[in-house]
FIVEX-439713 format. One record per atom (N, C-alpha, C): residue number from 1; z, x, y; atom name. Coordinates in pm, 1 decimal. Layout:
# FIVEX-439713
@lolum: NUM&zz: Z&xx: X&yy: Y&miza: CA
...
END
This chain:
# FIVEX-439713
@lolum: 1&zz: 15261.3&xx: 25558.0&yy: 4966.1&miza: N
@lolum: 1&zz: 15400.6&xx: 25550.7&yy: 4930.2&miza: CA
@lolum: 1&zz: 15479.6&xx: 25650.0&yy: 5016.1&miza: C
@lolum: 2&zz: 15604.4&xx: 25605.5&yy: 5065.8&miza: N
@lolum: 2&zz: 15675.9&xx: 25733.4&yy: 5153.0&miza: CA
@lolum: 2&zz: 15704.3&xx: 25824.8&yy: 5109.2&miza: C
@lolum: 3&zz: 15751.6&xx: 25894.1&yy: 5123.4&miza: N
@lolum: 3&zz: 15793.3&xx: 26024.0&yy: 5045.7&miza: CA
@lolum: 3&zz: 15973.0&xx: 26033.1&yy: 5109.4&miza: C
@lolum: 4&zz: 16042.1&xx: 26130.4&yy: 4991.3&miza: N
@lolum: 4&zz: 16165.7&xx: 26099.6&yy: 5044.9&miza: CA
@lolum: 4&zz: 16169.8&xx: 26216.7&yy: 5148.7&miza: C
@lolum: 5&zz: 16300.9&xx: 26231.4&yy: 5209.8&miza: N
@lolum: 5&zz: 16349.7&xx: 26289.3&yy: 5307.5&miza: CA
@lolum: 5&zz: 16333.5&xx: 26465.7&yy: 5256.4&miza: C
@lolum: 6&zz: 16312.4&xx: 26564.4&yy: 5349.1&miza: N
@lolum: 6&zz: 16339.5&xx: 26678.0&yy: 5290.8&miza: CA
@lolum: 6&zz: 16437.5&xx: 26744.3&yy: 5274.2&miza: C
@lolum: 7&zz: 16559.5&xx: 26660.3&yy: 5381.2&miza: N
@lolum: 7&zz: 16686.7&xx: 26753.4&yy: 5373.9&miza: CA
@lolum: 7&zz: 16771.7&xx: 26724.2&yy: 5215.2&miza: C
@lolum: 8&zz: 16800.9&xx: 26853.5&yy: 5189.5&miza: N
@lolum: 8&zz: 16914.4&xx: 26854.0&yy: 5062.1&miza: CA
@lolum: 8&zz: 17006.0&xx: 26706.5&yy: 5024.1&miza: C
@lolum: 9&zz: 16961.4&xx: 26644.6&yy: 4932.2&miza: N
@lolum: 9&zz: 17110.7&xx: 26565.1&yy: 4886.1&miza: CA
@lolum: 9&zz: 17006.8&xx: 26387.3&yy: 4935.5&miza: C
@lolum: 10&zz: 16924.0&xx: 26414.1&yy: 5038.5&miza: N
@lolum: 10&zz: 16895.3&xx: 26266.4&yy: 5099.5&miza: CA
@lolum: 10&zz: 16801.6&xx: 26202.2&yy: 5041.3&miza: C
@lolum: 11&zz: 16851.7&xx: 26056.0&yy: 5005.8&miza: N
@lolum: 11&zz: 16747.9&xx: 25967.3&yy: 4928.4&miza: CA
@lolum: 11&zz: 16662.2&xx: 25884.5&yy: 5002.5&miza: C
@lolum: 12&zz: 16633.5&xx: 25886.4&yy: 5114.9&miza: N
@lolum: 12&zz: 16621.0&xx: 25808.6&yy: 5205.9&miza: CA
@lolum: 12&zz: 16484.1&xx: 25830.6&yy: 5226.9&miza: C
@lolum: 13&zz: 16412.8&xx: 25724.9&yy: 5276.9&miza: N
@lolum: 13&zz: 16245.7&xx: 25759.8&yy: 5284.8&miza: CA
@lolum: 13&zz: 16243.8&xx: 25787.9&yy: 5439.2&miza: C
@lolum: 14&zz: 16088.0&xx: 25871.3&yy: 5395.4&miza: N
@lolum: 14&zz: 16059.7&xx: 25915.0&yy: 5575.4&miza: CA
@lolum: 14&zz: 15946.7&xx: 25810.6&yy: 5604.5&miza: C
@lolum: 15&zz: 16034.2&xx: 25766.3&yy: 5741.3&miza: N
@lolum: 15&zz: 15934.9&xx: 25642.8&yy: 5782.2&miza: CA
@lolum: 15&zz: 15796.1&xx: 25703.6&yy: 5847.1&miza: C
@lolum: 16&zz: 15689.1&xx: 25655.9&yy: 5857.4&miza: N
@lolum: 16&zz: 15530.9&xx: 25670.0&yy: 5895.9&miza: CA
@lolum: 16&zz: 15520.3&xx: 25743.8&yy: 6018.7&miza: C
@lolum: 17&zz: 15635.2&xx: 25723.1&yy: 6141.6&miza: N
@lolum: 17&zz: 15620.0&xx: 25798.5&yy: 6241.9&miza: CA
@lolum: 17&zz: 15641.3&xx: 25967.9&yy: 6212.7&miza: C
@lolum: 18&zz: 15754.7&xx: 25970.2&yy: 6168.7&miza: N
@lolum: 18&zz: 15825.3&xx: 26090.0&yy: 6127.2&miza: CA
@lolum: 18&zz: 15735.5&xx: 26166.1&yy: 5978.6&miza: C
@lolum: 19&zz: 15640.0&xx: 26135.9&yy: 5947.0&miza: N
@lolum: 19&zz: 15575.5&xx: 26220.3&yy: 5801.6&miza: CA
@lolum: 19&zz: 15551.7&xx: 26305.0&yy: 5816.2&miza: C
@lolum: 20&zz: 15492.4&xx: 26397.6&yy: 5977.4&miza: N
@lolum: 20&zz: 15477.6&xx: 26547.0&yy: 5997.3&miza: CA
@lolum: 20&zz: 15594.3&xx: 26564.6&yy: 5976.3&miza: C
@lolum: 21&zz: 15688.2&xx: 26552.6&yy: 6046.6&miza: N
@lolum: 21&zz: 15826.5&xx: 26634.5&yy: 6018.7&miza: CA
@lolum: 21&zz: 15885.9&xx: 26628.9&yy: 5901.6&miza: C
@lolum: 22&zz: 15896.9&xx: 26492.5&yy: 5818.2&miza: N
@lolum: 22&zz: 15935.6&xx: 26470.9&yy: 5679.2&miza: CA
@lolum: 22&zz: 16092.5&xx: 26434.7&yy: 5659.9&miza: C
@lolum: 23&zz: 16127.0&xx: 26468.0&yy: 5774.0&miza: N
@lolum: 23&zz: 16254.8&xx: 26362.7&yy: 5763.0&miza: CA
@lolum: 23&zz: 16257.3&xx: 26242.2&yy: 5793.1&miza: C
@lolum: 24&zz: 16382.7&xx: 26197.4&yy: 5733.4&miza: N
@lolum: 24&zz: 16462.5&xx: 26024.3&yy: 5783.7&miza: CA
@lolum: 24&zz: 16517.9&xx: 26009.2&yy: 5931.8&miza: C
@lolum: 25&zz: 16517.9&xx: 25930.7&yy: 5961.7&miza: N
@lolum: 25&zz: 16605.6&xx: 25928.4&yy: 6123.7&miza: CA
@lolum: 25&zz: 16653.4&xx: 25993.2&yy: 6148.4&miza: C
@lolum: 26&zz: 16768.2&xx: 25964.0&yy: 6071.7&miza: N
@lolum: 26&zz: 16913.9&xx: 26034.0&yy: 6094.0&miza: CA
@lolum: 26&zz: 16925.9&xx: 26178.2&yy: 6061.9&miza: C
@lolum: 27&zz: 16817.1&xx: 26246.0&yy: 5979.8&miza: N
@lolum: 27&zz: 16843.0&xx: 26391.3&yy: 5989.2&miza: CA
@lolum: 27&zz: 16720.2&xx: 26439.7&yy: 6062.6&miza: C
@lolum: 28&zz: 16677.2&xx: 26381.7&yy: 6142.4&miza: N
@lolum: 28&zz: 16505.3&xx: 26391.0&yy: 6207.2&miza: CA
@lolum: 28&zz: 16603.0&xx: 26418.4&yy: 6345.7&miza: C
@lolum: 29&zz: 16677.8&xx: 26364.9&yy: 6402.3&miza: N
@lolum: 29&zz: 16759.3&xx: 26340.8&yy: 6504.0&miza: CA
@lolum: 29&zz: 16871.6&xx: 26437.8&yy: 6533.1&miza: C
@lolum: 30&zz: 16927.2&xx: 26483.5&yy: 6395.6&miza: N
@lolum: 30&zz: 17049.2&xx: 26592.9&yy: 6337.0&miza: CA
@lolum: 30&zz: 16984.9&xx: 26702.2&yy: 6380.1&miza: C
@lolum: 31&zz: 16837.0&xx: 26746.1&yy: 6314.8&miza: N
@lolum: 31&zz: 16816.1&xx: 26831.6&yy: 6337.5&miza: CA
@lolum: 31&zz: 16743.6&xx: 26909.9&yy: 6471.3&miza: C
@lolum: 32&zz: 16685.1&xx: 26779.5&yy: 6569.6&miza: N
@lolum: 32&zz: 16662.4&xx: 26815.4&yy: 6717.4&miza: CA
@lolum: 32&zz: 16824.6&xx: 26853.5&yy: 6745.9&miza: C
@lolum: 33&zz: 16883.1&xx: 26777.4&yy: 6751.4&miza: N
@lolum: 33&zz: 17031.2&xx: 26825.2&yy: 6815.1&miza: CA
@lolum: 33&zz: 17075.8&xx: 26980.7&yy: 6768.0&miza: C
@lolum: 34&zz: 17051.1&xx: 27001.9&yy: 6594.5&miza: N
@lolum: 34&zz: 17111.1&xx: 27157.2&yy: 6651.5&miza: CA
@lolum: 34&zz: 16973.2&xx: 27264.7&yy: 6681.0&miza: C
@lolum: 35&zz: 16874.7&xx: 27246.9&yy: 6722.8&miza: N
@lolum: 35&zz: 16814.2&xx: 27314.3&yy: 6741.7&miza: CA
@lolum: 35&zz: 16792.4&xx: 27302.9&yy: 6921.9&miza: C
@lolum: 36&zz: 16852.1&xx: 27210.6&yy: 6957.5&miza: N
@lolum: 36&zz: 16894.3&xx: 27175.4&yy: 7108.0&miza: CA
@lolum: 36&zz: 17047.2&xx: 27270.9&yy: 7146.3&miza: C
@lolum: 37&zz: 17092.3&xx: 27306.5&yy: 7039.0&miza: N
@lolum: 37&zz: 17223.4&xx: 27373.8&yy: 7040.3&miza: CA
@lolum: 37&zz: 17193.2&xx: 27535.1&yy: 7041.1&miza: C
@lolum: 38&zz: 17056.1&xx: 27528.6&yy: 6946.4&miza: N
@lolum: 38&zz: 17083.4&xx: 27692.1&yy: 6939.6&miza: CA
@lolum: 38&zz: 16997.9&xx: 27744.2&yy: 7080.8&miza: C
@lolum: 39&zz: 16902.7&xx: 27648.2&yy: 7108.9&miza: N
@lolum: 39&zz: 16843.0&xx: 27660.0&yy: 7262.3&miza: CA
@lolum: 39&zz: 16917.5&xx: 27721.7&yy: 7331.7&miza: C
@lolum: 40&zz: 16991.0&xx: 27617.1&yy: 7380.8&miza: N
@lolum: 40&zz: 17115.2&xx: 27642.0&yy: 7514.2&miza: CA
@lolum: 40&zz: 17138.4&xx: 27754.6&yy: 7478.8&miza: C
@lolum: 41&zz: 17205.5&xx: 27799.0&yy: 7369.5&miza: N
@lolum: 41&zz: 17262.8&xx: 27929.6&yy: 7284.4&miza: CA
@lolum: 41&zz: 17191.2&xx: 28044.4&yy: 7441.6&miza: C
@lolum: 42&zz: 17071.1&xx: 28016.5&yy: 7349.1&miza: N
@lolum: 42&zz: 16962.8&xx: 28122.6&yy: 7372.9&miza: CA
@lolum: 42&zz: 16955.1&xx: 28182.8&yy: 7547.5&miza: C
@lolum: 43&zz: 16936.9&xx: 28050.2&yy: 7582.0&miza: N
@lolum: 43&zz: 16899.7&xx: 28049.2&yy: 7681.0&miza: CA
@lolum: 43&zz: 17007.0&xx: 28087.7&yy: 7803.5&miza: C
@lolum: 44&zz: 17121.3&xx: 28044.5&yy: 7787.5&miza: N
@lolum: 44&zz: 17245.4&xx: 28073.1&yy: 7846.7&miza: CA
@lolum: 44&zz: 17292.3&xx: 28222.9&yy: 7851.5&miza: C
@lolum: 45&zz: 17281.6&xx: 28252.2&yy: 7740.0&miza: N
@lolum: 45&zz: 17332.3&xx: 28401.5&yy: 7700.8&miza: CA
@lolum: 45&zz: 17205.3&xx: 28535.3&yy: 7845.8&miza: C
@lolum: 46&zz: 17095.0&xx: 28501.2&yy: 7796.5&miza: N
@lolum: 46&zz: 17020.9&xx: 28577.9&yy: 7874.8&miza: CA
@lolum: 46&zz: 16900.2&xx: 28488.4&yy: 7909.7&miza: C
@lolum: 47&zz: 16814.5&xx: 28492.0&yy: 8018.7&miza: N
@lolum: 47&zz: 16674.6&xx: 28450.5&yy: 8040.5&miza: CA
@lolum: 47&zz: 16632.3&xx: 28517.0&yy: 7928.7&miza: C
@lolum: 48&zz: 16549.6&xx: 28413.9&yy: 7860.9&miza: N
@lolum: 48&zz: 16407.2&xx: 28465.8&yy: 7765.1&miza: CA
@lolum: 48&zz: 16254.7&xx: 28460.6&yy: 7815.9&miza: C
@lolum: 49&zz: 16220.4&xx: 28549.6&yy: 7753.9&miza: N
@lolum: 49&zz: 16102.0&xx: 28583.0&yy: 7845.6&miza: CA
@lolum: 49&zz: 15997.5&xx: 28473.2&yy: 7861.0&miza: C
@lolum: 50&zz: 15925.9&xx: 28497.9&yy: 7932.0&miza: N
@lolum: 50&zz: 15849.2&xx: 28333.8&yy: 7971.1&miza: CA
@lolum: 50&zz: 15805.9&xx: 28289.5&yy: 7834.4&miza: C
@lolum: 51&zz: 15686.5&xx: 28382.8&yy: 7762.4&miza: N
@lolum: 51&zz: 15709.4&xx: 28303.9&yy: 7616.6&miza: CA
@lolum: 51&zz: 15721.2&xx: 28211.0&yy: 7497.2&miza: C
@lolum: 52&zz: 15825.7&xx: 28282.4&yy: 7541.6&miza: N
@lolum: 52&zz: 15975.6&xx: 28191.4&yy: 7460.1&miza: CA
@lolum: 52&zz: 15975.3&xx: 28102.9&yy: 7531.2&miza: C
@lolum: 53&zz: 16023.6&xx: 28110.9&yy: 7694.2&miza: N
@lolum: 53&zz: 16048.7&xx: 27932.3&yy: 7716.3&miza: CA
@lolum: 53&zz: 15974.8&xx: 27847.1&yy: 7707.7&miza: C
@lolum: 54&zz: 15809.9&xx: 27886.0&yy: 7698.2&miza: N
@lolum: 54&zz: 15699.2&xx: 27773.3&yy: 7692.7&miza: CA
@lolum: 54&zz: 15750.0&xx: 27713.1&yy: 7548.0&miza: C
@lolum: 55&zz: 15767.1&xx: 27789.0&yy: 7445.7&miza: N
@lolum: 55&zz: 15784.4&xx: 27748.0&yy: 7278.8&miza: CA
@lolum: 55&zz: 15905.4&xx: 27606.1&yy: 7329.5&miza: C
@lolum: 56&zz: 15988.3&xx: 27689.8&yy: 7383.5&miza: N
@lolum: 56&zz: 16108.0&xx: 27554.9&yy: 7379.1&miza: CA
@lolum: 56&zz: 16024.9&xx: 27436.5&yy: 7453.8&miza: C
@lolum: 57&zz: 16009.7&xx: 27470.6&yy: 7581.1&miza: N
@lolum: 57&zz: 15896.1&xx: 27359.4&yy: 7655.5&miza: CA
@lolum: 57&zz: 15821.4&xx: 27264.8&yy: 7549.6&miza: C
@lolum: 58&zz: 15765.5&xx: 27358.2&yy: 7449.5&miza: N
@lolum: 58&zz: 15668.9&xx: 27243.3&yy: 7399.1&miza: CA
@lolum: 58&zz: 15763.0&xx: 27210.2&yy: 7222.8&miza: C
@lolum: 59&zz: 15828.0&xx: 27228.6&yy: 7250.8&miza: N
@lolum: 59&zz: 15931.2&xx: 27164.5&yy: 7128.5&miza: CA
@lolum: 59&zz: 15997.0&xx: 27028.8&yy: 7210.8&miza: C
@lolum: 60&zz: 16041.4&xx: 27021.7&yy: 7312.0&miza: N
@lolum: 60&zz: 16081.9&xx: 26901.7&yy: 7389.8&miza: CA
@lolum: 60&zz: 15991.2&xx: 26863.0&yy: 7384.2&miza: C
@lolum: 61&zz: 15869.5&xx: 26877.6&yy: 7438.5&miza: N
@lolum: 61&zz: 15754.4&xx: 26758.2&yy: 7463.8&miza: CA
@lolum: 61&zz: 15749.3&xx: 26695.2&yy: 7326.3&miza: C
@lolum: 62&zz: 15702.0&xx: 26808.7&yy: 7252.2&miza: N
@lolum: 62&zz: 15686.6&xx: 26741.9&yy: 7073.6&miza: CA
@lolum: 62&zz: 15769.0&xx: 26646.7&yy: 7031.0&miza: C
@lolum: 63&zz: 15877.3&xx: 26737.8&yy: 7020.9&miza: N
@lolum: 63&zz: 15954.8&xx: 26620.1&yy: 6954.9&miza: CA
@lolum: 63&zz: 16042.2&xx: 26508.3&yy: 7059.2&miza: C
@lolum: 64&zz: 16049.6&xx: 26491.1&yy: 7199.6&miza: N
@lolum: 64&zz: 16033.8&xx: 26368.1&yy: 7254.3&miza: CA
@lolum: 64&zz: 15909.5&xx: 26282.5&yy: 7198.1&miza: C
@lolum: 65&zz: 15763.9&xx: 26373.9&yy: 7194.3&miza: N
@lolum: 65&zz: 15731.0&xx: 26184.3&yy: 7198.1&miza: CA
@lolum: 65&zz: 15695.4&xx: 26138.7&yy: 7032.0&miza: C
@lolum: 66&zz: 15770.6&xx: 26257.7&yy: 6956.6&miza: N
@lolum: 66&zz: 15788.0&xx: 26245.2&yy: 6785.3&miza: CA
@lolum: 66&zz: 15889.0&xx: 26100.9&yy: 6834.6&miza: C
@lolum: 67&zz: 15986.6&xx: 26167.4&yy: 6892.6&miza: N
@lolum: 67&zz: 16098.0&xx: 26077.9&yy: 6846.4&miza: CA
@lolum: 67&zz: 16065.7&xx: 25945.7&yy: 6940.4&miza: C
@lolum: 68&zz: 16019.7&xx: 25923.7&yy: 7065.7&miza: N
@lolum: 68&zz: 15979.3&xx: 25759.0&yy: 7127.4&miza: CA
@lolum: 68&zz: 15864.9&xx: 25707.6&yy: 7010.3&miza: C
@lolum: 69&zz: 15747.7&xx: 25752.0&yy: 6982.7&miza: N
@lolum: 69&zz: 15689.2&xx: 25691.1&yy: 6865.6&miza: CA
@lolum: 69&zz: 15806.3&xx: 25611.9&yy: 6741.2&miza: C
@lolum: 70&zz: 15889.0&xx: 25686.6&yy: 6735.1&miza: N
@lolum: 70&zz: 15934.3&xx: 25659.7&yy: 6623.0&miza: CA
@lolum: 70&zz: 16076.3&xx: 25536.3&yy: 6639.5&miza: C
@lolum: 71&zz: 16112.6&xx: 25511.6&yy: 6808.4&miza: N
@lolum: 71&zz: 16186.0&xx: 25412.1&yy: 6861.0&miza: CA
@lolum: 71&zz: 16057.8&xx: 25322.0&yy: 6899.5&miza: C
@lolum: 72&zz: 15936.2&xx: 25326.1&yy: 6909.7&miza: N
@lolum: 72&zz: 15916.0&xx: 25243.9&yy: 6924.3&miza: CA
@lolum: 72&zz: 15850.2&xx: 25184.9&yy: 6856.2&miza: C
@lolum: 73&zz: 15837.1&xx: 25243.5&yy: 6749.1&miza: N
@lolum: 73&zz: 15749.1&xx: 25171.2&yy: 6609.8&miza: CA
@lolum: 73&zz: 15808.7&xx: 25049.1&yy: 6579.9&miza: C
@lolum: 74&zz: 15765.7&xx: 24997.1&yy: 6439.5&miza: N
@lolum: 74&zz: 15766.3&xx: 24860.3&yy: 6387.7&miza: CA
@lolum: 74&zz: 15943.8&xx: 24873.7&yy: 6274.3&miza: C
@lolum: 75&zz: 15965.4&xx: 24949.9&yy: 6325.4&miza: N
@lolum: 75&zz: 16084.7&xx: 25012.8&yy: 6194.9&miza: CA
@lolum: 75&zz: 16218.8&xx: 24955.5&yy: 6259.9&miza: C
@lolum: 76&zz: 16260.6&xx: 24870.2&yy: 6181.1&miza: N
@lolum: 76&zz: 16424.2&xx: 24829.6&yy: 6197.0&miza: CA
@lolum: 76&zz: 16487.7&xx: 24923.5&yy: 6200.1&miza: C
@lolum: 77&zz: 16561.7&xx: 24936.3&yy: 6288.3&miza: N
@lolum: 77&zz: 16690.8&xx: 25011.4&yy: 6316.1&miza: CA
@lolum: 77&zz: 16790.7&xx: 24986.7&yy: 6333.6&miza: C
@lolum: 78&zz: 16953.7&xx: 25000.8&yy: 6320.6&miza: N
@lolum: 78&zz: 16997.0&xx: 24927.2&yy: 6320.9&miza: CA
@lolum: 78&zz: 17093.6&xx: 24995.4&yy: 6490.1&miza: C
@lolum: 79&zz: 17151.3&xx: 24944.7&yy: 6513.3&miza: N
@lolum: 79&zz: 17222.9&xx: 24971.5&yy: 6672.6&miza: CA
@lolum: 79&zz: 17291.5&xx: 25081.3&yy: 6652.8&miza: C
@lolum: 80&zz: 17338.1&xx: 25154.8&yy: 6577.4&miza: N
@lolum: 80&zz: 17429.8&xx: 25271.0&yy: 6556.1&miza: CA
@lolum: 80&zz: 17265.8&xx: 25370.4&yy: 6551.7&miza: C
@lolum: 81&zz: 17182.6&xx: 25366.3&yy: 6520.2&miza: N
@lolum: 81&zz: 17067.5&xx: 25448.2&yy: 6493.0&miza: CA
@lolum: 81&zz: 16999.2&xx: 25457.2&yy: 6627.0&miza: C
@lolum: 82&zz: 16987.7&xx: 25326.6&yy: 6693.2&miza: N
@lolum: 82&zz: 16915.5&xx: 25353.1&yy: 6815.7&miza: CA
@lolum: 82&zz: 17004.0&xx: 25408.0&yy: 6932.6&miza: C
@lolum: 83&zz: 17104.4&xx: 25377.1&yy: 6869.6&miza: N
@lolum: 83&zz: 17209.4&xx: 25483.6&yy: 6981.8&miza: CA
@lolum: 83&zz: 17226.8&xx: 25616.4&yy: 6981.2&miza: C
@lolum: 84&zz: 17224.5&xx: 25645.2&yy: 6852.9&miza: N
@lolum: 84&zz: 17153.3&xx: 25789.8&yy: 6763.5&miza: CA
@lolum: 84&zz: 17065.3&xx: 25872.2&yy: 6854.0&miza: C
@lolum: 85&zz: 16945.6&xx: 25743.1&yy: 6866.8&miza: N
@lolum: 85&zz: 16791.1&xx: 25847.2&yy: 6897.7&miza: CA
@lolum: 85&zz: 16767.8&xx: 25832.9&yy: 7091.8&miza: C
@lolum: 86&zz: 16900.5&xx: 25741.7&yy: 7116.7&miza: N
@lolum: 86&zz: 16888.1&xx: 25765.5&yy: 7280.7&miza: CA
@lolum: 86&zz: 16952.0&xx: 25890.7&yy: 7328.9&miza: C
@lolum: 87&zz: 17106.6&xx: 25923.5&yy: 7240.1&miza: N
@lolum: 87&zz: 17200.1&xx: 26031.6&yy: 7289.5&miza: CA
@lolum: 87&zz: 17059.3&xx: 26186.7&yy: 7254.3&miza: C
@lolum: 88&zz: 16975.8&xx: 26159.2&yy: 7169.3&miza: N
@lolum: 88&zz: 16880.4&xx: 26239.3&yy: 7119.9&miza: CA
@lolum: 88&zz: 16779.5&xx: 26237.4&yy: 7240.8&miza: C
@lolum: 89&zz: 16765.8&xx: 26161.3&yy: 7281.6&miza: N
@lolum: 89&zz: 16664.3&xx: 26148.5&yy: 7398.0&miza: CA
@lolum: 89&zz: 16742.4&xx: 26232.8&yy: 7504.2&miza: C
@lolum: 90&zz: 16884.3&xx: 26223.6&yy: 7560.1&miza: N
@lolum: 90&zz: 16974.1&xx: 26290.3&yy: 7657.5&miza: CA
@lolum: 90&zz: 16960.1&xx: 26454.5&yy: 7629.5&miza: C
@lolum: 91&zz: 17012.1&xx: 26452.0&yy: 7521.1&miza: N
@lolum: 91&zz: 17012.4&xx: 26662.9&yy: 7453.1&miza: CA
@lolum: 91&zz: 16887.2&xx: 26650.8&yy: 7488.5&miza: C
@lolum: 92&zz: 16757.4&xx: 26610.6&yy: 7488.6&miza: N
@lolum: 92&zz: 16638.0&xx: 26696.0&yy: 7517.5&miza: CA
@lolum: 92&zz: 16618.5&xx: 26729.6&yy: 7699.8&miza: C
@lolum: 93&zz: 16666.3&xx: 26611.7&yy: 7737.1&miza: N
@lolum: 93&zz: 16659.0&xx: 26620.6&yy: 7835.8&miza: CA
@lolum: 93&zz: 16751.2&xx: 26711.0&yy: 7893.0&miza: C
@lolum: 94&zz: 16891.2&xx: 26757.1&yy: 7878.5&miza: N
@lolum: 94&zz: 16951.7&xx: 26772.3&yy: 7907.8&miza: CA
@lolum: 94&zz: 16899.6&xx: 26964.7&yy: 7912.0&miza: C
@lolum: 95&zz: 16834.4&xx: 26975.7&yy: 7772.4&miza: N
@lolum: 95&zz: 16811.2&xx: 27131.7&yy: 7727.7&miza: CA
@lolum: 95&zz: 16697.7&xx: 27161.1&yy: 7839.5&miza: C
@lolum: 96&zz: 16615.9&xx: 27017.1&yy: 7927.5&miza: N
@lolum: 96&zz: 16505.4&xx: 27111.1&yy: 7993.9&miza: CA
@lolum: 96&zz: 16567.9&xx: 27140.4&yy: 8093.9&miza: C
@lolum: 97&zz: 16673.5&xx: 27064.6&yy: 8168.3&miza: N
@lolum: 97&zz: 16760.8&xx: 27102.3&yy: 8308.9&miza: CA
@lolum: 97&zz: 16814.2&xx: 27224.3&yy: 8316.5&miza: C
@lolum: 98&zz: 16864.8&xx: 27276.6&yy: 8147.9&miza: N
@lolum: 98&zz: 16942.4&xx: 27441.7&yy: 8128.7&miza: CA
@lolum: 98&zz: 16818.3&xx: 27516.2&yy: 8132.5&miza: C
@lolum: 99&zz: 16683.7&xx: 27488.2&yy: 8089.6&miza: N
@lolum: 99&zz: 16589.2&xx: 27555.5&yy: 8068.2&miza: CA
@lolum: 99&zz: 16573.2&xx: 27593.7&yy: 8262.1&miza: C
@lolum: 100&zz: 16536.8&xx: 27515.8&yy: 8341.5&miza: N
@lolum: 100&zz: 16546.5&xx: 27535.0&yy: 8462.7&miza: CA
@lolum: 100&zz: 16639.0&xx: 27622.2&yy: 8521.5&miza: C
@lolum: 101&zz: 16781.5&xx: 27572.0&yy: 8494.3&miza: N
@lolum: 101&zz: 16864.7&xx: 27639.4&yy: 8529.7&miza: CA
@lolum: 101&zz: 16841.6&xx: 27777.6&yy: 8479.1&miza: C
@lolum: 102&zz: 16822.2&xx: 27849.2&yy: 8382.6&miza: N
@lolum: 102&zz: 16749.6&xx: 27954.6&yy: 8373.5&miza: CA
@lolum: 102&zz: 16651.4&xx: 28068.4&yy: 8449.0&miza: C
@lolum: 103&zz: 16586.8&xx: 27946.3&yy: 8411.7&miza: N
@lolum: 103&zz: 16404.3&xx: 27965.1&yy: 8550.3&miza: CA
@lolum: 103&zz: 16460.3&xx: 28037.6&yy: 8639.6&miza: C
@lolum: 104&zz: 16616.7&xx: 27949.0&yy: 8730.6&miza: N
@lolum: 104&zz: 16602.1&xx: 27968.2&yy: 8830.1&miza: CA
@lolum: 104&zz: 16712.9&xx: 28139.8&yy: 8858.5&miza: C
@lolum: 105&zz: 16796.6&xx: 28159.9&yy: 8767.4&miza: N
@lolum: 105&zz: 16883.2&xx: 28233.1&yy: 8804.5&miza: CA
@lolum: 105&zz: 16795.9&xx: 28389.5&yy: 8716.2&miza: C
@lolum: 106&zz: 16712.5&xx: 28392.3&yy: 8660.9&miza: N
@lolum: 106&zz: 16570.9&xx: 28491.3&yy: 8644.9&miza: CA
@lolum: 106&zz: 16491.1&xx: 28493.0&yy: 8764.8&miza: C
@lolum: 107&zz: 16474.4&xx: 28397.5&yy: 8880.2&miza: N
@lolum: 107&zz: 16432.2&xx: 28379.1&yy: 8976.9&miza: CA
@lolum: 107&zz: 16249.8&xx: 28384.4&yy: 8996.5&miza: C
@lolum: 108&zz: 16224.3&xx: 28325.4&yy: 8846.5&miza: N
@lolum: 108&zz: 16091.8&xx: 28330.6&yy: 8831.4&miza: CA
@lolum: 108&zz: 16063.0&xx: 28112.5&yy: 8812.4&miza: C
@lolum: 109&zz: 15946.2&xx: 28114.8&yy: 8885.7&miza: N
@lolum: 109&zz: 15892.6&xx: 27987.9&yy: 8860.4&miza: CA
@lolum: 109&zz: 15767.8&xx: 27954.4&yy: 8746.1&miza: C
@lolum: 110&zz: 15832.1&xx: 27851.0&yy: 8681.8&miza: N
@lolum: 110&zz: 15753.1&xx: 27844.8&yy: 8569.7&miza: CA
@lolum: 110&zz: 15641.3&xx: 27706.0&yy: 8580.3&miza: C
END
């Protein structure tokens, strides 16, 4: 049986891809985005030490192929959702280019 969503207030079941994480789409997706927000944050403000950037490194990998499993599963979606989890696909991508951009102005190769 699914289990519902973990965020506050949501009735919504967590579909089979998403059960490690335990959210629904739409806050499975919410919540890469602000944690794609506090990244940049991070990362912009000062280089973090190598570390740290592997953690972010392997939070993109993770939850990219959390989230393609979960576009490409058997689960109806409806077009406002898969547009959802592509602009979600962009912020990850987008956070490894700042992650670089980083790399590079620390002038260390990772």
């Amino acid at each position: 049986m699914p289990a519902p969503c973990k965020s506050p207030g949501c009735k919504l079941e967590v579909p089979a891809p998403l059960a490690e994480a335990g959210f629904c789409v739409a806050h499975f997706t919410a919540d890469i985005e602000r944690a794609c927000a506090d990244f940049r944050r991070e990362t912009a403000a000062k280089s973090p030490p190598a570390e740290r950037l592997t953690e972010i490194e392997q939070y993109i990998a993770e939850r990219g192929e959390l989230l393609a499993r979960t576009a490409t599963s058997k689960l109806r979606l409806p077009d406002e959702m898969k547009s959802r989890i592509l602009n979600t696909f962009l912020t990850l991508m987008n956070l490894r280019e700042n992650l670089e951009r980083s790399l590079g102005r620390a002038g260390r190769a990772h």
